[in-house]
N, CA, C and O atoms as a GROMACS GRO file, in nm:
protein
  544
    1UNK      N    1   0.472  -0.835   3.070
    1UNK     CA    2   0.444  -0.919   2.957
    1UNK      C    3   0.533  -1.042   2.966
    1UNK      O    4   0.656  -1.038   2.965
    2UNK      N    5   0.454  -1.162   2.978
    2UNK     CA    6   0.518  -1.274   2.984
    2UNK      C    7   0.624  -1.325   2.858
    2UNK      O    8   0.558  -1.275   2.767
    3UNK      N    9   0.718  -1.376   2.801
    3UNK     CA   10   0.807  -1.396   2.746
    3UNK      C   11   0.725  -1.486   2.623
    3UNK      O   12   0.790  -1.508   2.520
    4UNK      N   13   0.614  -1.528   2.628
    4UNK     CA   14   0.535  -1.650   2.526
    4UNK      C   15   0.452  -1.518   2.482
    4UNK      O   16   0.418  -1.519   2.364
    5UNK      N   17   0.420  -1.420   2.549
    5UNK     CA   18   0.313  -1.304   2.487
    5UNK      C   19   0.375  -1.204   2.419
    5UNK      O   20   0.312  -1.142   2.333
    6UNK      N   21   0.538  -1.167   2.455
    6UNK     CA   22   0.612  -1.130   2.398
    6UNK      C   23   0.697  -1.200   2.272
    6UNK      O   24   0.777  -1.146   2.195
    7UNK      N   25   0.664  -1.302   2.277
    7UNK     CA   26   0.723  -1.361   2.148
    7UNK      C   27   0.597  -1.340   2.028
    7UNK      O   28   0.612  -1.302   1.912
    8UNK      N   29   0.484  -1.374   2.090
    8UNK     CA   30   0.363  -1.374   2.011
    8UNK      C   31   0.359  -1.247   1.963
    8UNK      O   32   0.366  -1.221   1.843
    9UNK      N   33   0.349  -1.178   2.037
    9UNK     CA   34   0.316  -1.016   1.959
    9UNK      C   35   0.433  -0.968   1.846
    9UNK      O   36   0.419  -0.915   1.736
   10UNK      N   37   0.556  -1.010   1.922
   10UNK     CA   38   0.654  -0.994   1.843
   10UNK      C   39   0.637  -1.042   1.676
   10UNK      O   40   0.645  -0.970   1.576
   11UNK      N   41   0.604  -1.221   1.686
   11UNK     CA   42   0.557  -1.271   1.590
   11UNK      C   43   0.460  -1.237   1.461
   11UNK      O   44   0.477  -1.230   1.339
   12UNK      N   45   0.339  -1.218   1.564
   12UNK     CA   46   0.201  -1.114   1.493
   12UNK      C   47   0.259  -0.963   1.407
   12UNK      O   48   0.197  -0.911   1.315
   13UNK      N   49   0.382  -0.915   1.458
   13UNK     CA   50   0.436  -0.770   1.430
   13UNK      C   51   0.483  -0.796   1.290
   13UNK      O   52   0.435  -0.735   1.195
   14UNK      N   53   0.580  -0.890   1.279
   14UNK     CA   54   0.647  -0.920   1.186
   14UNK      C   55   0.542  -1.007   1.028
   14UNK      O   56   0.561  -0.991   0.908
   15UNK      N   57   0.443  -1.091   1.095
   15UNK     CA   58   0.392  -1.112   1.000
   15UNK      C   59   0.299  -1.010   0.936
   15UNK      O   60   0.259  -1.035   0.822
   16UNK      N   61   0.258  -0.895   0.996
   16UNK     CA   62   0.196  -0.822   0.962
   16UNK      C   63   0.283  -0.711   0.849
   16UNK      O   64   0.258  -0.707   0.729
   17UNK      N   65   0.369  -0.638   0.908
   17UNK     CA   66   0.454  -0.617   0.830
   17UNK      C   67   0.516  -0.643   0.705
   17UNK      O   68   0.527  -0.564   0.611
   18UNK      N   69   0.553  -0.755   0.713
   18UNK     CA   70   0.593  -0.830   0.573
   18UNK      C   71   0.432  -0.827   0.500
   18UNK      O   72   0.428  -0.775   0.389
   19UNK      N   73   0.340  -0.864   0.541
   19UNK     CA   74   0.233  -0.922   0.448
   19UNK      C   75   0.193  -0.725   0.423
   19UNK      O   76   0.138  -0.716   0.314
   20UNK      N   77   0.200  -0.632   0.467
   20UNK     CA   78   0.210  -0.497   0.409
   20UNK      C   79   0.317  -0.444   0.302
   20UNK      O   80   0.284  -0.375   0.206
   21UNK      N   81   0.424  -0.476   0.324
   21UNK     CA   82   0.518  -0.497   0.247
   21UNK      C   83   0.500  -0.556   0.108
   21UNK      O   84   0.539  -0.499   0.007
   22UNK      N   85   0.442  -0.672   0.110
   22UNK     CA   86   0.427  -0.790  -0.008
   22UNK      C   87   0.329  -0.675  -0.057
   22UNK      O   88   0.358  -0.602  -0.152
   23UNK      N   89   0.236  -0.665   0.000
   23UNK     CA   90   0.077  -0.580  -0.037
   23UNK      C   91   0.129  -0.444  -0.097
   23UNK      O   92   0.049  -0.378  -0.164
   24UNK      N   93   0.265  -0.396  -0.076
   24UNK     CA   94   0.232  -0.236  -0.114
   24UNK      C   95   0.352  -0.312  -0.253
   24UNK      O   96   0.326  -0.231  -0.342
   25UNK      N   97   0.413  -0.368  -0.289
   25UNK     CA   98   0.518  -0.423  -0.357
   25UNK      C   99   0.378  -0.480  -0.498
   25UNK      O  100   0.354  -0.438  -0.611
   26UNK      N  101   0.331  -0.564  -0.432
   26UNK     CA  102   0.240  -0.607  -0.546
   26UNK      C  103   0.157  -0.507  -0.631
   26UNK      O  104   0.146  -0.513  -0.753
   27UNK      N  105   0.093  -0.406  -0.540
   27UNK     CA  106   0.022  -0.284  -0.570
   27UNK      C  107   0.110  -0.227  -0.681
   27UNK      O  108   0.037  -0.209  -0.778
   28UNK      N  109   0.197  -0.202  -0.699
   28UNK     CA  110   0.307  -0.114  -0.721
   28UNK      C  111   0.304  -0.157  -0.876
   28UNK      O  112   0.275  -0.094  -0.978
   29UNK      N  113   0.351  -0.309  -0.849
   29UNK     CA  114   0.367  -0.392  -0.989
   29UNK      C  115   0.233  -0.463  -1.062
   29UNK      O  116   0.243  -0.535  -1.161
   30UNK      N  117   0.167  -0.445  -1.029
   30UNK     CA  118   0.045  -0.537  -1.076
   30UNK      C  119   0.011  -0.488  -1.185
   30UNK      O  120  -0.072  -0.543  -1.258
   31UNK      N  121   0.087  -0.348  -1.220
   31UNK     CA  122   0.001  -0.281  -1.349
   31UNK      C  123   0.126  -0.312  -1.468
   31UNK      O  124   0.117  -0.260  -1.580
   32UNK      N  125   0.234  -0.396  -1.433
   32UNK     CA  126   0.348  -0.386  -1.562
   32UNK      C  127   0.299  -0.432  -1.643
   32UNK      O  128   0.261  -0.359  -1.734
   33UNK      N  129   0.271  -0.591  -1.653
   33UNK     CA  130   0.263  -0.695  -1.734
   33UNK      C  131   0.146  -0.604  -1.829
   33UNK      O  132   0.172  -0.621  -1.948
   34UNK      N  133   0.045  -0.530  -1.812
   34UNK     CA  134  -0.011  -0.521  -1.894
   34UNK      C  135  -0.093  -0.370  -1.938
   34UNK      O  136  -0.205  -0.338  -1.978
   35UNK      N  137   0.019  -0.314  -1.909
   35UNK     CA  138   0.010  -0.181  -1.951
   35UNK      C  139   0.028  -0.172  -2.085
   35UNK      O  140  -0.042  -0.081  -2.129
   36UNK      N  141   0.108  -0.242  -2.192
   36UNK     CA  142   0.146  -0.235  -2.313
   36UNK      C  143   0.003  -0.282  -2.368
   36UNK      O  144  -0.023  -0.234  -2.478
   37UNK      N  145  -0.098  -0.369  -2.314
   37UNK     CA  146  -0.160  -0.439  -2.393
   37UNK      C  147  -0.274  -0.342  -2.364
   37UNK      O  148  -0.359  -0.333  -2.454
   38UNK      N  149  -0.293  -0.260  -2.242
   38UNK     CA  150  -0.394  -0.152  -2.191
   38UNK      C  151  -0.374  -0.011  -2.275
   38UNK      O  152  -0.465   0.071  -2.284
   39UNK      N  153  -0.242   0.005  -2.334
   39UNK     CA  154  -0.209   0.107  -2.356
   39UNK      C  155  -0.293   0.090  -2.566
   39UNK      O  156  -0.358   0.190  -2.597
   40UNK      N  157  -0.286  -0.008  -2.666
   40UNK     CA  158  -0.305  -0.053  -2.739
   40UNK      C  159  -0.428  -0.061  -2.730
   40UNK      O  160  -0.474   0.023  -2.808
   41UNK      N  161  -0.504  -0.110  -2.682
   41UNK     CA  162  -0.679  -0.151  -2.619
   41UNK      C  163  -0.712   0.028  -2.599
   41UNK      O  164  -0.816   0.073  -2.648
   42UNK      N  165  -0.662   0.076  -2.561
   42UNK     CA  166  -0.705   0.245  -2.536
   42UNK      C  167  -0.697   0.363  -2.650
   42UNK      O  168  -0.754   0.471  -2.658
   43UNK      N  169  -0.592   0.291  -2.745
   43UNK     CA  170  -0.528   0.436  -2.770
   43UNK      C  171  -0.448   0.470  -2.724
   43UNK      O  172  -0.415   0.568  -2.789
   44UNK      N  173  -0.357   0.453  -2.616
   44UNK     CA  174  -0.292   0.566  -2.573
   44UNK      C  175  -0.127   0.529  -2.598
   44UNK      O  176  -0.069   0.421  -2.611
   45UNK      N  177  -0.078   0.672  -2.597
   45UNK     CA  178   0.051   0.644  -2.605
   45UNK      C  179   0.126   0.619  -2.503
   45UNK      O  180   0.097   0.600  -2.385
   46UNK      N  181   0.247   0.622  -2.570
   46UNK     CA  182   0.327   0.540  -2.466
   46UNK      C  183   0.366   0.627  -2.284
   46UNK      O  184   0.383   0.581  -2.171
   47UNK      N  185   0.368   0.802  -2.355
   47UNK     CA  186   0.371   0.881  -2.267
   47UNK      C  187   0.273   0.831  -2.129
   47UNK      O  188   0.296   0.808  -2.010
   48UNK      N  189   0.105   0.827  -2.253
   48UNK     CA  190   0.024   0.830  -2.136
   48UNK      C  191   0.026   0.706  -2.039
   48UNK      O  192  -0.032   0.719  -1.932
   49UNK      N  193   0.081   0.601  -2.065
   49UNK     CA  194   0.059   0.470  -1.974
   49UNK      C  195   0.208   0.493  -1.916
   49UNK      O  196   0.247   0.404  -1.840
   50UNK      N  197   0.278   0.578  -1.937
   50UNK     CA  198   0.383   0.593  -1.862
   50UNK      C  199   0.362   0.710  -1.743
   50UNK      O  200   0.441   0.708  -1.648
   51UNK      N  201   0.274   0.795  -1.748
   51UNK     CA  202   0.208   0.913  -1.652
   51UNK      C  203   0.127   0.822  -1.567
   51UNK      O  204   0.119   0.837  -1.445
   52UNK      N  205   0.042   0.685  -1.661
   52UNK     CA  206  -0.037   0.601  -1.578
   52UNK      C  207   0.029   0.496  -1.448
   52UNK      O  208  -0.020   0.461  -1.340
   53UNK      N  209   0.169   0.466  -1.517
   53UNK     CA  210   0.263   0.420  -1.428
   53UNK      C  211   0.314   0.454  -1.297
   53UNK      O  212   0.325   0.386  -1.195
   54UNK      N  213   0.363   0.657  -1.342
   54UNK     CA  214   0.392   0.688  -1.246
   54UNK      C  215   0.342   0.742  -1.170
   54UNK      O  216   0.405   0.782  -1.072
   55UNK      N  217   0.176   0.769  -1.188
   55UNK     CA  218   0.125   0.813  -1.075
   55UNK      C  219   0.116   0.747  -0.974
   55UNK      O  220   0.064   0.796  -0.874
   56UNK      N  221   0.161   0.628  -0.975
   56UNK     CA  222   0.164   0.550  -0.834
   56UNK      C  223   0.239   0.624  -0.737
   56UNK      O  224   0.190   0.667  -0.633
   57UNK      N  225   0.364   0.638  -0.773
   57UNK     CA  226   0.473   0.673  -0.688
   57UNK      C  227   0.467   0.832  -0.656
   57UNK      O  228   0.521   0.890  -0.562
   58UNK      N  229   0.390   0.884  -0.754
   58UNK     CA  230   0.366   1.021  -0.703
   58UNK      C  231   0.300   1.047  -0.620
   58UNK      O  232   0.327   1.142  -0.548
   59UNK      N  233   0.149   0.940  -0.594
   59UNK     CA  234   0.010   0.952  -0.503
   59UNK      C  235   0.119   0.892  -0.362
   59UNK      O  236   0.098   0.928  -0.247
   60UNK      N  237   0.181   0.840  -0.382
   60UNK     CA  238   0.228   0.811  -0.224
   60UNK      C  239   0.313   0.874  -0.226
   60UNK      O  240   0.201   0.873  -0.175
   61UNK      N  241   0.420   0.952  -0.231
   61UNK     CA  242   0.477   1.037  -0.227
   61UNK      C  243   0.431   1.175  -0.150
   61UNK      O  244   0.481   1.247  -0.064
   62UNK      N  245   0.301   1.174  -0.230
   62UNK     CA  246   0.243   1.274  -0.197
   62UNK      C  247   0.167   1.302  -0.010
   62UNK      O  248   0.169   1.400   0.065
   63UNK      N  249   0.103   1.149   0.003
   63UNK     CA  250   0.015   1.129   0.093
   63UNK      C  251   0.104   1.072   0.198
   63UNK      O  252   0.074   1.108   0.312
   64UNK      N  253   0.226   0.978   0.188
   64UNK     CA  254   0.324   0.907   0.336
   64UNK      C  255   0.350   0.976   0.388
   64UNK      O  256   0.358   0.926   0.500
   65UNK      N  257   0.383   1.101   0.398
   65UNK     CA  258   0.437   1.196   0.509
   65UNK      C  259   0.275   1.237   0.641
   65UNK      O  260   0.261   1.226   0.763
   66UNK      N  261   0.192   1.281   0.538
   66UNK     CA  262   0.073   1.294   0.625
   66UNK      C  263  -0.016   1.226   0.696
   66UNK      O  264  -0.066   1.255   0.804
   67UNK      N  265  -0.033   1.128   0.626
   67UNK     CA  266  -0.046   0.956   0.643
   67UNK      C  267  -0.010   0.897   0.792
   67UNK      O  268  -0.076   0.847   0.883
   68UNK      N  269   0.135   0.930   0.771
   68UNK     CA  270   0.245   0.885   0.886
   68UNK      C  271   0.183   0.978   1.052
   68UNK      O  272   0.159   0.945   1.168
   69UNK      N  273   0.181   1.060   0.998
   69UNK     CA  274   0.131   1.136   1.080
   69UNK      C  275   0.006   1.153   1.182
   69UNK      O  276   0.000   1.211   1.291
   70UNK      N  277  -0.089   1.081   1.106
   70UNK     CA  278  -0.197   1.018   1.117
   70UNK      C  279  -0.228   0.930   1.209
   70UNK      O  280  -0.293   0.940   1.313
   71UNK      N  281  -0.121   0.760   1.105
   71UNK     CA  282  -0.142   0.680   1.185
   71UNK      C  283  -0.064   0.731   1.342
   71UNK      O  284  -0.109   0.690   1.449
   72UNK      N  285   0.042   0.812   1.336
   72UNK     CA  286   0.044   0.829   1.487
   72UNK      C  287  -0.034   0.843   1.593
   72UNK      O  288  -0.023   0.782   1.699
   73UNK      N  289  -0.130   0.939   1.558
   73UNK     CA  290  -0.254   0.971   1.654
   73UNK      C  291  -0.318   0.926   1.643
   73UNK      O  292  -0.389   0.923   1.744
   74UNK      N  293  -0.366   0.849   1.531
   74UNK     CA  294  -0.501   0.721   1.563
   74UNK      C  295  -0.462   0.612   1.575
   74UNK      O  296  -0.563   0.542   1.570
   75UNK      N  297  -0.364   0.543   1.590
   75UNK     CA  298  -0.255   0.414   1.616
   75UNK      C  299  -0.231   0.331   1.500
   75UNK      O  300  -0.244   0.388   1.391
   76UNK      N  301  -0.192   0.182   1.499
   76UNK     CA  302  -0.190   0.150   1.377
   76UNK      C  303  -0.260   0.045   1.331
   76UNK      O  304  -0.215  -0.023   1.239
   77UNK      N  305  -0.350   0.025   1.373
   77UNK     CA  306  -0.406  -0.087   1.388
   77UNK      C  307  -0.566  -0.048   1.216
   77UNK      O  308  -0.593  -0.118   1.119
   78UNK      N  309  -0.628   0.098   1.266
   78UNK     CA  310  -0.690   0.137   1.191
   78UNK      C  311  -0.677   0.091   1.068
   78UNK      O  312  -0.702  -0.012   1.006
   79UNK      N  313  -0.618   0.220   1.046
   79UNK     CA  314  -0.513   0.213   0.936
   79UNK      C  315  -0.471   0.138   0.836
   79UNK      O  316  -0.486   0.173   0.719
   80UNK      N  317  -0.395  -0.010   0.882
   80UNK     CA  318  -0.345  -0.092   0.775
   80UNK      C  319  -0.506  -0.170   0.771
   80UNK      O  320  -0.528  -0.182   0.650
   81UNK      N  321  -0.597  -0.214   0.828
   81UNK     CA  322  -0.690  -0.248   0.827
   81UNK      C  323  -0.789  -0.157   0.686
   81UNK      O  324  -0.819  -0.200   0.575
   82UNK      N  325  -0.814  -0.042   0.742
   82UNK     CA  326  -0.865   0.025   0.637
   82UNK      C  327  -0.772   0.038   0.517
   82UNK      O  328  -0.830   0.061   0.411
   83UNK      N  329  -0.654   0.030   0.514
   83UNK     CA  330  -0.567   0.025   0.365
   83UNK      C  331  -0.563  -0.084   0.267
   83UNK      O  332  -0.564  -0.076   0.145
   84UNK      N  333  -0.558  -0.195   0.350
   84UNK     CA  334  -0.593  -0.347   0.283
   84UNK      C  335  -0.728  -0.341   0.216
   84UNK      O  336  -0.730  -0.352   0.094
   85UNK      N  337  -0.836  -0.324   0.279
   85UNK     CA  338  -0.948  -0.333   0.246
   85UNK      C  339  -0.969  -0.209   0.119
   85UNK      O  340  -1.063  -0.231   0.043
   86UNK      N  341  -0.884  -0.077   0.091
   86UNK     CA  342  -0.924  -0.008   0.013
   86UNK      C  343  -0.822  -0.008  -0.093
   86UNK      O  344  -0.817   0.078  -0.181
   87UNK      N  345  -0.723  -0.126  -0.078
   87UNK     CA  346  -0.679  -0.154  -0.173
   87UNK      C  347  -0.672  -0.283  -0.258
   87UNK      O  348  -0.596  -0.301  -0.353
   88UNK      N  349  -0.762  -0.366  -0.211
   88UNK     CA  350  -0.829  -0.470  -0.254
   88UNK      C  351  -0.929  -0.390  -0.356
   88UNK      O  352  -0.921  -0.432  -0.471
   89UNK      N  353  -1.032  -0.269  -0.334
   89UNK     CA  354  -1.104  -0.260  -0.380
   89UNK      C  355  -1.040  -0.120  -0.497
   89UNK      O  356  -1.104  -0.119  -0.602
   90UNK      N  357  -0.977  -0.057  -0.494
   90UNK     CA  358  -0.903  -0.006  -0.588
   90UNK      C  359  -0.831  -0.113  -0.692
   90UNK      O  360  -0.828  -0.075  -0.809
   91UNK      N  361  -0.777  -0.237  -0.665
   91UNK     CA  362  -0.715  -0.306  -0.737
   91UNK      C  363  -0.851  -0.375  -0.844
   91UNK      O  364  -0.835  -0.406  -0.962
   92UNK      N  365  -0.950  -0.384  -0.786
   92UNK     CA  366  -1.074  -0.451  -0.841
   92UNK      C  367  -1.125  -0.358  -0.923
   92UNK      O  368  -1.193  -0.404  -1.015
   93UNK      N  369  -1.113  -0.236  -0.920
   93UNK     CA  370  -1.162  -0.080  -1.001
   93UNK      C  371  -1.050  -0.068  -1.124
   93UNK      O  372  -1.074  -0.058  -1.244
   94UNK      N  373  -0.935  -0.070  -1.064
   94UNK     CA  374  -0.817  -0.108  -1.199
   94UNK      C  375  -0.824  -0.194  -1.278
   94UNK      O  376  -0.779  -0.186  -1.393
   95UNK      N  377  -0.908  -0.335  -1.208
   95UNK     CA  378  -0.895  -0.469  -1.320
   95UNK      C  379  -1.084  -0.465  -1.389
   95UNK      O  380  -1.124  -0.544  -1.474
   96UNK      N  381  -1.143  -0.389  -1.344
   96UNK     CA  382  -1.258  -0.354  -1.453
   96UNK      C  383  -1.248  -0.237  -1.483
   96UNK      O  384  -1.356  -0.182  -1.462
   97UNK      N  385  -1.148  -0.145  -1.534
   97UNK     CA  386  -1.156   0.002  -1.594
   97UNK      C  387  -1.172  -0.030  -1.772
   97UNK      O  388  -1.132  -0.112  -1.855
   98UNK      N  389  -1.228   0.053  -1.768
   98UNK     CA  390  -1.201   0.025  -1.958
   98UNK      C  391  -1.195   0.148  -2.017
   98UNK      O  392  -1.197   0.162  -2.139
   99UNK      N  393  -1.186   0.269  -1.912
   99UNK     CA  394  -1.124   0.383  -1.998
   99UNK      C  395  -0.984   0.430  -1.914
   99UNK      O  396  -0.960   0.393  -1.799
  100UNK      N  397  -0.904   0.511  -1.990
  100UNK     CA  398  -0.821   0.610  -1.906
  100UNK      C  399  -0.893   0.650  -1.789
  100UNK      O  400  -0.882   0.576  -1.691
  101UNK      N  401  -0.958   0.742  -1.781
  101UNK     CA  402  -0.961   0.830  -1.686
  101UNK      C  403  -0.958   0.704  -1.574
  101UNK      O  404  -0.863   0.681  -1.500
  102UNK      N  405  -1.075   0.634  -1.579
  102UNK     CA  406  -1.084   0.513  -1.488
  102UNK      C  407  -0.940   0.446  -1.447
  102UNK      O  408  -0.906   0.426  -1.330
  103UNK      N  409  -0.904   0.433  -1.501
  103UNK     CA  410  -0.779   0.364  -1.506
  103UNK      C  411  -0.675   0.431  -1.423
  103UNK      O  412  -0.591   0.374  -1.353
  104UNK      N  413  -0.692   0.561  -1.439
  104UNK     CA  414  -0.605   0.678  -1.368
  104UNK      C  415  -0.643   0.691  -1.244
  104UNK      O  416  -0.557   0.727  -1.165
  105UNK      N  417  -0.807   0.663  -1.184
  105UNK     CA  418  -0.879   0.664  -1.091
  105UNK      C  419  -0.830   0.567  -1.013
  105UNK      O  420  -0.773   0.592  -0.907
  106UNK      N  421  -0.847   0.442  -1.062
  106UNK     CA  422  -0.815   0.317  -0.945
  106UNK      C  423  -0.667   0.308  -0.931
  106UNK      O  424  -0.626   0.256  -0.827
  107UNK      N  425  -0.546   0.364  -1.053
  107UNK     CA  426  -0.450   0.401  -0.983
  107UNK      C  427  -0.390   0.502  -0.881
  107UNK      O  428  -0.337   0.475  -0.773
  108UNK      N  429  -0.408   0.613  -0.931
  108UNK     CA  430  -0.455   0.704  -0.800
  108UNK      C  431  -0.488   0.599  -0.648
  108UNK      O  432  -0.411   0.558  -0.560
  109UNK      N  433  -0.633   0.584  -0.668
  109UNK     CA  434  -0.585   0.534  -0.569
  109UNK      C  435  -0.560   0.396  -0.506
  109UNK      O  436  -0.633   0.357  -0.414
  110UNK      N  437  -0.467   0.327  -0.550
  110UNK     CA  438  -0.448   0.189  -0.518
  110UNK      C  439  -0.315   0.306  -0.411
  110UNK      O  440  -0.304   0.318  -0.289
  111UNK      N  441  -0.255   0.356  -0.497
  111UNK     CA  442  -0.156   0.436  -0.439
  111UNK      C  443  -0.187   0.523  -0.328
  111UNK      O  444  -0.096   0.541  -0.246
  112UNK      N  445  -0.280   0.571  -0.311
  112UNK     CA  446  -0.318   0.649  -0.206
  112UNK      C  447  -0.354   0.532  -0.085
  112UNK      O  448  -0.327   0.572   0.028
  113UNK      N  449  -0.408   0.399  -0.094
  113UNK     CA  450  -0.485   0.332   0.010
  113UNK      C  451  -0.350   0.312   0.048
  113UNK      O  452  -0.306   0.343   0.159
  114UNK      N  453  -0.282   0.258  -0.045
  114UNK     CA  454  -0.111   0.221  -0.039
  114UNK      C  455   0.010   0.333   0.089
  114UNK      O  456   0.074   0.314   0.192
  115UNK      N  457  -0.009   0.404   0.029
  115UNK     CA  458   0.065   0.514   0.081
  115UNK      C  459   0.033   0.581   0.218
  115UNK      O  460   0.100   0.647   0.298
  116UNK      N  461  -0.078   0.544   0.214
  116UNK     CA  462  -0.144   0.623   0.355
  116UNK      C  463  -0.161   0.510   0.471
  116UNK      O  464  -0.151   0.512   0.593
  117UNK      N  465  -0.190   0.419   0.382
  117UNK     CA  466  -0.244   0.294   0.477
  117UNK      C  467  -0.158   0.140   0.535
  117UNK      O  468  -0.182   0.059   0.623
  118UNK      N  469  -0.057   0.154   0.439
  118UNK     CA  470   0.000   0.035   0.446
  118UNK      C  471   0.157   0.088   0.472
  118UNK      O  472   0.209   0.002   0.544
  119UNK      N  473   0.229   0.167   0.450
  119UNK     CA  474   0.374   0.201   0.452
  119UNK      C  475   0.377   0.268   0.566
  119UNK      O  476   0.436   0.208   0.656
  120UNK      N  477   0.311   0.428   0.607
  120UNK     CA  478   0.360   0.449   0.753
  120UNK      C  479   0.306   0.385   0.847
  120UNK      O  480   0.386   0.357   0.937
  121UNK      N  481   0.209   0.353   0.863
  121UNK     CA  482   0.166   0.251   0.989
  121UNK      C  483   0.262   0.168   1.004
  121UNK      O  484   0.325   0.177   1.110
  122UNK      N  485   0.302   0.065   0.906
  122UNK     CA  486   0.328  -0.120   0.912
  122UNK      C  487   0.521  -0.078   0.982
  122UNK      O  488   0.584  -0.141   1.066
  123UNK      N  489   0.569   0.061   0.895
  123UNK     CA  490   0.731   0.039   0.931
  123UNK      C  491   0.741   0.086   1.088
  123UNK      O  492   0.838   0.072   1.163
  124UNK      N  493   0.661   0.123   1.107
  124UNK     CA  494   0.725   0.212   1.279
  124UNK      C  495   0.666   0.072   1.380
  124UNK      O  496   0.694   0.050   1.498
  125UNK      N  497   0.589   0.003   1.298
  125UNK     CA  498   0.596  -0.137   1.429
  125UNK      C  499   0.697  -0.234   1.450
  125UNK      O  500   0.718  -0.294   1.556
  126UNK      N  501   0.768  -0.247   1.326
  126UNK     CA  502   0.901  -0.320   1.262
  126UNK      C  503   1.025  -0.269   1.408
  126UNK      O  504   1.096  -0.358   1.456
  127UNK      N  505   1.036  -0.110   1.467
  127UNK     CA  506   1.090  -0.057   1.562
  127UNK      C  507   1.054  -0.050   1.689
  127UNK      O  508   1.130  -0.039   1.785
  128UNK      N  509   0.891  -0.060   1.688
  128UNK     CA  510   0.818  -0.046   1.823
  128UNK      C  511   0.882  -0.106   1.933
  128UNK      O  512   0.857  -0.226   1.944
  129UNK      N  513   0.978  -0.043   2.043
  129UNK     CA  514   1.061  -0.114   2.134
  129UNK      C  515   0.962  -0.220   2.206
  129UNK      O  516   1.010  -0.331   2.232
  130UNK      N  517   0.831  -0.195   2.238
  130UNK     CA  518   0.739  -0.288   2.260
  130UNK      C  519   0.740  -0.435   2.228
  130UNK      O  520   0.713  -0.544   2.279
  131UNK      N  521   0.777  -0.391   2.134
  131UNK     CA  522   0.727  -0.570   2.019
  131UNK      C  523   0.868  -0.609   2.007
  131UNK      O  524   0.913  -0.717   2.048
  132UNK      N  525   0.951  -0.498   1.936
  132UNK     CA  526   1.101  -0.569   1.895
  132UNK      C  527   1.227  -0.619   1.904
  132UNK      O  528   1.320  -0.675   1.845
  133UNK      N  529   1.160  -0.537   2.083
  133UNK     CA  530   1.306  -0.562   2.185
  133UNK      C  531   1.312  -0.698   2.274
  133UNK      O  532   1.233  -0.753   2.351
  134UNK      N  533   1.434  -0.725   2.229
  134UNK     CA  534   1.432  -0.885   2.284
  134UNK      C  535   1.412  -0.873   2.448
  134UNK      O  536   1.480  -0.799   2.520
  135UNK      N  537   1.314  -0.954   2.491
  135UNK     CA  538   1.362  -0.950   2.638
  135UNK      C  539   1.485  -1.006   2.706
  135UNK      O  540   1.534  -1.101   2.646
  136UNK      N  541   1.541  -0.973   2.808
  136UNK     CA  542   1.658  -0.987   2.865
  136UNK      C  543   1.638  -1.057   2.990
  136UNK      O  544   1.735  -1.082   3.062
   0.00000   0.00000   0.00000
C-alpha cells in the first residue's frame, strides 16, 4: 500500500468513525428537548418518559456485545451502512409517533440500529493496524 492510499484510507477511517460517533451521540439525545412536552401531549408521567429515556441505553446495552460479534464475521462495512440507514428511519418513526407504545417502538429501536450498527463496527476500525498504523 502506497503511502497516498494509506493516508487515504486512513483518512476515510477516521471520518467515518467520527460521523458514527456524532450519529450514535445525536440518537441518544434527540429525544431530551422534548420529552417534557411528549410526556404532557400523552399523559404520561414522568416515570414513563423516563423508562422512555432509558430504554435507549438499555436496547444497546443489550444488543453491542452481540452486534460486535457480528460485525466481526460479516466485516464492517455492512453494518454501519445498514445502521445509518435504520436509524434515519427509526428517528423518522420517533418524530411521527403519537402514541406511547409507538414512541417506545422507534426508541427501541433507534437504539438497537444504534447499538448493533454503529458502535461495534465504527470503534475496532479507529485500531485496525491496517488503517491506523503510521507507516515507517
Amino acid at each position: 500500500m502506497t503511502a497516498v492510499s494509506l493516508r487515504h484510507a486512513r483518512s476515510t477511517a477516521v471520518l467515518l468513525v467520527t460521523l458514527a460517533a456524532f450519529t450514535d451521540i445525536l440518537a441518544y439525545s434527540v429525544a431530551v428537548p422534548v420529552l417534557p412536552d411528549l410526556g404532557r401531549r400523552l399523559g404520561a408521567s414522568p416515570t414513563v418518559i423516563g423508562f422512555l429515556f432509558a430504554s435507549f441505553g438499555l436496547s444497546v446495552a443489550l444488543v453491542a456485545v452481540p452486534a460486535g460479534a457480528m460485525s466481526d464475521r460479516l466485516g464492517r462495512r455492512g453494518p454501519l451502512l445498514a445502521g445509518a440507514l435504520l436509524l434515519v428511519l427509526s428517528t423518522l418513526l420517533f418524530a411521527q409517533a403519537r402514541t406511547l407504545p409507538w414512541l417506545f417502538v422507534a426508541r427501541f429501536s433507534q437504539a438497537r440500529s444504534s447499538g448493533s450498527s454503529q458502535q461495534p463496527p465504527a470503534e475496532p476500525v479507529a485500531g485496525d493496524p491496517a488503517i491506523s498504523t503510521p507507516s515507517t
